[in-house]
N, C-alpha and C positions, 0 to 999 in steps of 0.2 A: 475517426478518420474515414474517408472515403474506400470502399471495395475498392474502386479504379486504378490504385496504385498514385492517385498526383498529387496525392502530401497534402490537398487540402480538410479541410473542416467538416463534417457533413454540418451542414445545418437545416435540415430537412425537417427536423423536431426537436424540442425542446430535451430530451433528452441526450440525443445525439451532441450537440453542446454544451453539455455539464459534467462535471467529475464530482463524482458518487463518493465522498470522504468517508461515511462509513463503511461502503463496500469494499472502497480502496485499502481501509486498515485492516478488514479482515481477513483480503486476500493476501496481504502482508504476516498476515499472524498463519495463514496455511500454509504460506512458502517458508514459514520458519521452522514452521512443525514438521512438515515434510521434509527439509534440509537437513536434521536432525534426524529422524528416521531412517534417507534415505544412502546417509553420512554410514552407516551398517551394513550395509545391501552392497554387497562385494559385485553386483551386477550391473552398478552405477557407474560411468565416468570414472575418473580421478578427482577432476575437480568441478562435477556437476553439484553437490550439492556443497560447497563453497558457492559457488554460482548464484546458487536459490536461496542460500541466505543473503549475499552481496544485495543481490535483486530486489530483497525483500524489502531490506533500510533503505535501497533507494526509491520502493513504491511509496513506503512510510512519506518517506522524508520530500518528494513532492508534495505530498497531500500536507505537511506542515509548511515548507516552503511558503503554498498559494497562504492558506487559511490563516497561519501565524504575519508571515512577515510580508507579504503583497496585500492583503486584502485586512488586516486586522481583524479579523476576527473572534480572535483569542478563546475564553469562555463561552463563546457560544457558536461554536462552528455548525454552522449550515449541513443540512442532508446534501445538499449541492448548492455549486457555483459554479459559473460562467467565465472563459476567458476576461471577461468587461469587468467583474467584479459582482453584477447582479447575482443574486442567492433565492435561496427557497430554503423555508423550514427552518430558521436561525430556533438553536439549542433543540435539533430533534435529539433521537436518540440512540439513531443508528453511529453517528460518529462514535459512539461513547465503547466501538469494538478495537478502538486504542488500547485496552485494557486486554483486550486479546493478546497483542503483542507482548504486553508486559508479562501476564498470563505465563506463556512460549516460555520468554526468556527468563524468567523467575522460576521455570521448572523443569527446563533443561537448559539451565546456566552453567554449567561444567561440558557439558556436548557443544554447546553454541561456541566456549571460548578455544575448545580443542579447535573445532570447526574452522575458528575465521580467526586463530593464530598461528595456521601451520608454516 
């Protein structure tokens, strides 16, 4: 998005219009780990890390959105994609930080379900 504030696109460069699916899943897999973590930390919110986990499944869950059900992608999802559907890098291997998430939630799966059943 634009510094300016006016909602639209930068399209200044080719990066500026793409979403980075592996970077997206692994910032999804920090906001979970952190959530968890910070789910301890009597210094935190009440319901900030509720927040950072909620947050997290929905960073995931874009980047499956475009790549699964808009663009088909399926097996071999792209280092990135474009609003349009154009891609770059079909089956790199940065996506494959999906496992990060599972990672998270496979090893603090009693913290997560406390977490985001209270």
């Amino acid at each position: 998005m634009r510094t300016d504030l006016s909602g639209k696109i930068d399209d200044t460069c080719i990066q500026s219009r793409e979403v980075w699916t592996g970077v997206t899943y692994l910032c999804s897999a920090t906001m979970l780990y952190e959530a968890v973590k910070s789910s301890d930390d009597e210094s935190c919110g009440e319901n900030e890390a509720e927040n950072l986990a909620v947050g997290a499944f929905e960073c995931a869950r874009g980047i499956h959105n475009g790549a699964w059900n808009a663009f088909g992608y399926w097996f071999q999802t792209p280092e990135a994609y474009e609003i349009t559907g154009n891609y770059r890098s079909l089956s790199y291997m940065r996506p494959l930080a999906i496992w990060a998430v599972q990672f998270v939630m496979d090893r603090e799966e009693e913290a997560l379900n406390t977490l985001l059943t209270k």
